[in-house]
N, C-alpha and C positions, 0 to 999 in steps of 0.2 A: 518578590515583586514582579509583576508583569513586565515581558520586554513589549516595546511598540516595536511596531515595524517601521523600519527608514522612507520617507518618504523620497521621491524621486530626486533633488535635489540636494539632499543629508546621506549621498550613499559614500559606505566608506572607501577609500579611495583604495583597496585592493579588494580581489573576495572573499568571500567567506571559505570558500574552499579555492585545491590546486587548481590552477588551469588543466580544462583537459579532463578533469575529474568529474563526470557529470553524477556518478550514483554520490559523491559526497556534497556537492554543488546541491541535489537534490534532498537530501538529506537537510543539509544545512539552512535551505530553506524552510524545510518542515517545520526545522527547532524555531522558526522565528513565526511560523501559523500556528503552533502550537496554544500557544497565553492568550489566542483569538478562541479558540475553541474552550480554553478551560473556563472564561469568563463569558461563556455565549456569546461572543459577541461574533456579526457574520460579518466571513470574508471576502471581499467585493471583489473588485477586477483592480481596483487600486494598489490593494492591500497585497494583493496577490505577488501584482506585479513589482512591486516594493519588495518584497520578500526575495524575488525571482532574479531581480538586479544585484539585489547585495549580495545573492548565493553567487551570482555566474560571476556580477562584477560587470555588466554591462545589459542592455536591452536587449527584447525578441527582435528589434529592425537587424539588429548588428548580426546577426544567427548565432547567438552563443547560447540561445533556448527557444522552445516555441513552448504553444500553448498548450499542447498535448501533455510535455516535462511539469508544467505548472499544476496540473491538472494531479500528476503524479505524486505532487511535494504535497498535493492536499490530501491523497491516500494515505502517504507516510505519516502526516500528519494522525491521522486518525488512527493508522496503529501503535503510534507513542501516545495517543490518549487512552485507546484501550487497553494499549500494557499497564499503564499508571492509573488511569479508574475502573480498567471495566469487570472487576471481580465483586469490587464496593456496588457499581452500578445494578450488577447483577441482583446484586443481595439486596439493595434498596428497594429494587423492582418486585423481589419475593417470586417471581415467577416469569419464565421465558416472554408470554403473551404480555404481559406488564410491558418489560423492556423495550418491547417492538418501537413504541411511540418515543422511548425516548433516544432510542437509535439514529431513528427516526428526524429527530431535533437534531443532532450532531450530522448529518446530510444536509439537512437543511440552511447550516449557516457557511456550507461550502458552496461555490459554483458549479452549474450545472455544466458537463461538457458537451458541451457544443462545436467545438474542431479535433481534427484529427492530424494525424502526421502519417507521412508513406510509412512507417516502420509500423506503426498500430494496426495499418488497415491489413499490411502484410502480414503478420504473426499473428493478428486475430483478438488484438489486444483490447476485450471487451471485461472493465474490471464488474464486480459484483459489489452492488449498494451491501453496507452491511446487517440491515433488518434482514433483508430478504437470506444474507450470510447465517446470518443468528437460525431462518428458520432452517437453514441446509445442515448447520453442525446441531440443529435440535432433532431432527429428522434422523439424522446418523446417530445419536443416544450414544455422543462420545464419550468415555468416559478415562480415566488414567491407565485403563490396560490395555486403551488401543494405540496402535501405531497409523498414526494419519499419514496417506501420501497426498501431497498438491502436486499431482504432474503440471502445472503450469498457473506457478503459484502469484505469477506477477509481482504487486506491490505489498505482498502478506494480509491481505484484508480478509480473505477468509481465513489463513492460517492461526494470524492470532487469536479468531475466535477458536478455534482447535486447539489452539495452548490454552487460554482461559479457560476452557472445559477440560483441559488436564491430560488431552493426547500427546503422545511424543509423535514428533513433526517428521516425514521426509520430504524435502522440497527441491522442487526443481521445476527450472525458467528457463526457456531458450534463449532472450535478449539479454544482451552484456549488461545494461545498463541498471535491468532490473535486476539480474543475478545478482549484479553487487550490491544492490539496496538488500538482497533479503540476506545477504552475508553479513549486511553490516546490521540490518534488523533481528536478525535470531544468527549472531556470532557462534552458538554452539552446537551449531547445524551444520553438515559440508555441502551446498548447496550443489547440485549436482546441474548439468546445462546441455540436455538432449531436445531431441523433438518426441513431445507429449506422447503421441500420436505412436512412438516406438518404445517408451518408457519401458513396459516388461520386459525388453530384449535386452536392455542397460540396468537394471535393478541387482545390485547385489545378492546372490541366490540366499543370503541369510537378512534380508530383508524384506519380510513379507508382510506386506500392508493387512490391520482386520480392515480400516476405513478410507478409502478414497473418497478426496473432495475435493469438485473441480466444478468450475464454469465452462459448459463443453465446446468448443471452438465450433464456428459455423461450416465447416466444411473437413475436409479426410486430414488432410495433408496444408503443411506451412506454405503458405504463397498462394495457394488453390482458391 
């Protein structure tokens, strides 16, 4: 059965996660935009915020989230649907080009971001729509004998497309917040937490990537 989401007045009177806890807070709200996406149905600034409240336990006025973090529960959201459909999806589509469009439709019943937080604009936190994902790991011709690195893998949106095409993942996020979403998104990963930008220096010398896949940050260096 589908779960709704609380509206603003029905929210339960602790949160869904610990205080404090923003990558499970975020999480938590995912699971609740999730049953939005498995029934098409799109989710508005309402629904959002319904979701955002009962994860944190209270409103963006109060600062216990902004709009950037909600933005983020909707990413999460999308790679617990493409863990759970996107192999079926795949094969429905019969072919990569196929699938574009209907990728496509699951961006589409999310919101668009439109704000940002100091922390995004400083690390450079620009995530990747996943059609355009799909054509990055169709590009790289993943297949189960490569080993994928995401030096700066954010919210797993393109990783998961690199486990659905059968790569084994090495991942690694500078921001806390995200590192714990992908710890707690692919648990049998050790998520590693450098700057991108010096990752070879930090690579375990018997970890050698055949395929890197990344969103390239718009300038050299973190803060820059």
């Amino acid at each position: 059965m589908n779960t709704l989401l609380p509206l603003a007045d029905t929210l339960p009177a602790t949160p869904l996660a610990a205080p404090g806890d923003s990558a499970a807070a975020v999480r938590a709200a995912a699971l609740l935009i999730l049953p939005h996406l498995e029934r098409g149905a799109r989710v508005d600034a309402v629904a959002l915020r319904g979701a955002m409240e009962a994860a944190f336990g209270g409103s963006d006025t109060t600062g216990l989230w902004d709009w950037k973090t909600a933005y983020e529960a909707c990413e999460v959201a999308t790679v617990l649907f493409l863990r759970k459909y996107g192999k079926a999806l795949f094969r429905k589509a019969g072919s990569k080009v196929a699938a574009l469009p209907l990728l496509g439709k699951i961006v589409g019943l999310l919101p668009t971001h439109t704000r940002r937080s100091q922390e995004s604009q400083a690390l450079q936190q620009f995530s990747t729509p996943i059609p355009l994902g799909l054509v990055a790991t169709t590009a790289a011709a993943i297949t189960p004998a490569d080993r994928v690195l995401e030096p700066s893998a954010g919210t797993g949106l393109l990783a998961i497309l690199a486990e659905i095409a059968g790569g084994s993942l090495v991942l690694n996020e500078l921001a806390d917040t995200r590192a714990a979403l992908l710890s707690s998104l692919f648990p049998a990963i050790a998520v590693t937490r450098f700057d991108a930008a010096q990752i070879d220096d930090h690579l375990d010398a018997a970890t050698v990537p055949s395929v890197v896949l990344m969103n390239p940050p718009f300038s050299a260096m973190v803060h820059v």
